[in-house]
Structure formats: C-alpha cells, structure tokens
C-alpha positions in Angstrom: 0.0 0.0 0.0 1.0 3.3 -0.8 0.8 6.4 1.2 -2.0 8.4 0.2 -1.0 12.3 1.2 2.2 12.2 1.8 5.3 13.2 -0.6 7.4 10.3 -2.7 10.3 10.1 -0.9 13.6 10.6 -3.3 15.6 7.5 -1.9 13.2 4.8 -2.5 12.4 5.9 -5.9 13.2 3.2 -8.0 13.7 5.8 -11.3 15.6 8.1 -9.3 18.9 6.0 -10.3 20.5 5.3 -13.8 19.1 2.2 -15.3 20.6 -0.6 -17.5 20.2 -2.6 -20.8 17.6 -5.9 -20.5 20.9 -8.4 -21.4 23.4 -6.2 -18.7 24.2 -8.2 -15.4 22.6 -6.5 -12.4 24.7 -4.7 -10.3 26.6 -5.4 -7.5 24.8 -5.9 -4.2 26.7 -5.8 -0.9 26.4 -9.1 1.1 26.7 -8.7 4.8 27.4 -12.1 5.5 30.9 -12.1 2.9 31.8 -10.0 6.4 31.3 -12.8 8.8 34.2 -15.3 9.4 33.5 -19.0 9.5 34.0 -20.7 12.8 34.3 -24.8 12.4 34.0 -25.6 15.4 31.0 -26.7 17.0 30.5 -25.2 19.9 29.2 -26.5 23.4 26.1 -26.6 24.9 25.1 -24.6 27.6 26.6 -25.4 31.2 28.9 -27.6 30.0 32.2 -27.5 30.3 33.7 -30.4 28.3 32.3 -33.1 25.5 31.8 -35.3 28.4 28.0 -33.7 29.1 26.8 -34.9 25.8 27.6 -38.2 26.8 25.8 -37.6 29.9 22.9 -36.5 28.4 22.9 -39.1 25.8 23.1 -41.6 28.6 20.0 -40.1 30.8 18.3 -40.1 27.6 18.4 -43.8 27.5 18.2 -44.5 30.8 14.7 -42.8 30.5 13.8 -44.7 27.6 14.4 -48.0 28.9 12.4 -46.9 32.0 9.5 -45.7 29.7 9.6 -49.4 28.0 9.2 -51.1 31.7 6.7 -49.0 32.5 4.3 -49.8 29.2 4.8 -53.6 29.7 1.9 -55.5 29.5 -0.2 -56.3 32.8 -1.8 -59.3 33.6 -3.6 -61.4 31.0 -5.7 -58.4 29.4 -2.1 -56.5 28.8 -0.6 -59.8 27.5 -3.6 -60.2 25.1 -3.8 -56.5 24.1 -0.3 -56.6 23.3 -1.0 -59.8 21.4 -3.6 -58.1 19.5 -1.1 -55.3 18.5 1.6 -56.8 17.4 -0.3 -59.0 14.9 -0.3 -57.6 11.3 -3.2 -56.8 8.7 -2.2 -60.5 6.9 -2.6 -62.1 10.4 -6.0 -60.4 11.6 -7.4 -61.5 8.3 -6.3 -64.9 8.8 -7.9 -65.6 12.0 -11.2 -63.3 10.9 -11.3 -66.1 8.0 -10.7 -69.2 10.3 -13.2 -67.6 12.5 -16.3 -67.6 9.9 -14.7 -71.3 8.7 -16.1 -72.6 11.9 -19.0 -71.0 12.2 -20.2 -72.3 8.9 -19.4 -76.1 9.5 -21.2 -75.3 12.9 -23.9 -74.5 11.0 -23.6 -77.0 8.4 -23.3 -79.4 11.7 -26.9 -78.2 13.2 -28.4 -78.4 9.6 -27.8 -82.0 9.6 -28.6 -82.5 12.6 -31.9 -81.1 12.4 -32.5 -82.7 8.7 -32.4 -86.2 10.3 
C-alpha cells in the first residue's frame, strides 16, 4: 500500500537512479554475511564444560527410555492379550477373521444335519 497524502520520498524511488540494458548483469549488491568469518567448530552446549556432558545427556536419555519401555509392559492377561492383538499384522488379523467364519459355517452345516435327520 502506498501512502496516500504524503510526498514520494527521493531514496526509494526506483527511477531516481541510472538504469541498464535488458541483457546487462545486475549490479553489485553488498552481502553482509561475505563479512562474517567461518568458525568450524561446533560449539558447546550450555553449562557444559567439556564433551563429556553430551555423553551424559545421551546416557540419561536412555536411561529414561528403557524406563519408559518397563513402564508400558503389559499387565496381567488383558495386557498380555492387548499386546498380542497389537503386534499382529493386517495378513494375520485376516487370517484368524477367515478361520473364524470357517467354523462358524461347519457349525452351522453341523446343526443343519442334525436337524434334517
């Protein structure tokens, strides 16, 4: 949006400076970070003093992991089942949904003879 009343300022006018052919290469631009040195090193995390707290920290981290995995171990027969039940894959859910309607229809195959006779 432009500014309604007030007066075009003179240094943002783009026509205020000489222009250039269509094929010319644009003109130079300053880069402000060609100023800043590289530094290779990688630094260190806050409050630490050596490289020995990353190790720390990489070992608490594990430490709380395994203690998350003992904690969400299955309880009792429910658990066991439940974690059963998640393990299985598609393939193996659709296997026992099939051998599940397999029985029911020689049960019912079984009472329909049955009954016939």
């Amino acid at each position: 949006m432009g500014n309604l009343c007030g007066k075009p300022s003179k240094e943002n006018d783009p026509f205020s400076q000489p222009g250039r052919t269509v094929g010319s290469a644009p003109p130079p631009q300053s880069n402000s970070r060609a100023s800043v040195p590289k530094i290779d090193s990688q630094g260190q995390k806050l409050g630490s003093s050596s490289g020995r707290a990353t190790n720390d920290a990489r070992s608490a981290a594990a430490r709380a992991a395994e203690e998350r995995a003992k904690a969400n171990q299955p309880k009792g027969k429910l658990g066991r089942d439940l974690a059963k039940e998640r393990a299985q894959t598609r393939t193996g859910t659709l296997e026992n949904i099939s051998q599940d309607e397999r029985k029911r229809r020689e049960a019912d195959k079984t009472s329909q003879t049955i009954n016939y006779n």
